[in-house]
C-alpha positions as CSV (number, residue, x, y, z in Angstrom):
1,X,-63.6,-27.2,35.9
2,X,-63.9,-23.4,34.4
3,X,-66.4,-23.4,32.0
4,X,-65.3,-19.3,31.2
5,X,-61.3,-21.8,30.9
6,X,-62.3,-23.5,28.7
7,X,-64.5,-21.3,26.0
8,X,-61.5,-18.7,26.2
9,X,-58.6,-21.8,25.6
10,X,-61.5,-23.4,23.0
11,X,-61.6,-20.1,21.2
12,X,-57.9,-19.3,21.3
13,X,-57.2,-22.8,19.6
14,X,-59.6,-21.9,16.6
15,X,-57.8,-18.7,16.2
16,X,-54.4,-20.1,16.6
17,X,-54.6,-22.9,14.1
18,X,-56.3,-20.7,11.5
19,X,-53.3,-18.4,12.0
20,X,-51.0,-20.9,11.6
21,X,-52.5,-22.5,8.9
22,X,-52.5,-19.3,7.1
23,X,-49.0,-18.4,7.8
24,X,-48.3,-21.6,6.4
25,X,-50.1,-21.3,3.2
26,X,-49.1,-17.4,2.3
27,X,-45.3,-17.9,4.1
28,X,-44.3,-17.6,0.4
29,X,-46.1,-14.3,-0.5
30,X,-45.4,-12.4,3.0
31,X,-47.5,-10.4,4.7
32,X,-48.6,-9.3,8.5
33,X,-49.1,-13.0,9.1
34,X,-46.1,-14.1,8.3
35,X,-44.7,-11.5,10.6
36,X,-47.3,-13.1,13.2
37,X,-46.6,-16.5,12.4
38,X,-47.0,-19.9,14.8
39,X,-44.0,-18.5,16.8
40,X,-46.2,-15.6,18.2
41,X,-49.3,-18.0,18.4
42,X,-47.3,-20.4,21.3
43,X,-45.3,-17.7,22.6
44,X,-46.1,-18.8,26.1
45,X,-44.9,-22.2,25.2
46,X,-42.4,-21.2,22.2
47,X,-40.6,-18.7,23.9
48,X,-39.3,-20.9,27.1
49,X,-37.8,-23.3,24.8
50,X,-36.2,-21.5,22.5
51,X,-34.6,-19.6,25.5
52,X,-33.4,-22.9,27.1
53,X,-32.0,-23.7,23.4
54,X,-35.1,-26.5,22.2
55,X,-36.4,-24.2,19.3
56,X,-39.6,-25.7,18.5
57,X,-39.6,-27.3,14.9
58,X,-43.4,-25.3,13.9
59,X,-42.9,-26.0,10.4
60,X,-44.1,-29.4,11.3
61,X,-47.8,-29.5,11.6
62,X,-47.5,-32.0,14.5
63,X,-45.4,-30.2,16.6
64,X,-47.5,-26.7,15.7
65,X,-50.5,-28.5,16.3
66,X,-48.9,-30.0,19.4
67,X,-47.6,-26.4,20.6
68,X,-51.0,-24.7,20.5
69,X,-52.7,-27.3,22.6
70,X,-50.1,-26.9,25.2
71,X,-50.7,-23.2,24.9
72,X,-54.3,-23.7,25.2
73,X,-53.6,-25.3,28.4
74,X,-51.5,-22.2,29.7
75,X,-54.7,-20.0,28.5
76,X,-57.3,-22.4,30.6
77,X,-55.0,-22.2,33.3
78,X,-54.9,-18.3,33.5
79,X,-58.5,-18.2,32.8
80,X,-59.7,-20.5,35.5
81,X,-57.1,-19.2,38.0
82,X,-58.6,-15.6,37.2
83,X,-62.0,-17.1,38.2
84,X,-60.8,-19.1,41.1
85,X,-59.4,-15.5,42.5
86,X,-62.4,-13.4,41.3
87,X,-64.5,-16.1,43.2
88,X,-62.5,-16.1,46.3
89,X,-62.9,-12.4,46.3
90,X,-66.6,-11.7,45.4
């Protein structure tokens, strides 16, 4: 278990859902976040689907919620794997 994992993927999911949730409140008004919006916060996740034609429905707060946790789990991934290399190496 990373311990660096799972601070990065702990902090990315407190910046991702305060994002979101302010994309979803100011969505009306515009603004850079709305430009942002949940789509760029699970790209890693988002982005695959939407190629293979399952556009992710992130209006719903479930399925956003949902989409940054598996998202989180991409950025753990990445994180440890970095540290299993950088250990391996060092």
């Amino acid at each position: 278990m990373s311990r660096a994992g799972l601070w990065v993927a702990g902090v990315y999911v407190l910046a991702a859902s305060w994002i979101s949730i302010l994309d979803a409140r100011d969505s009306a008004k515009g603004g850079i976040l709305t430009m942002i919006g949940a789509f760029f916060v699970t790209f890693p996740v988002s982005a695959p689907l939407s190629m293979v034609g399952m556009e992710p429905k992130l209006e719903s707060p479930f399925v956003c919620g949902l989409m940054i946790l598996l998202t989180a789990g991409v950025v753990y991934g990445v994180v440890a794997g970095i540290g299993w290399v950088w250990g391996r190496i060092w």
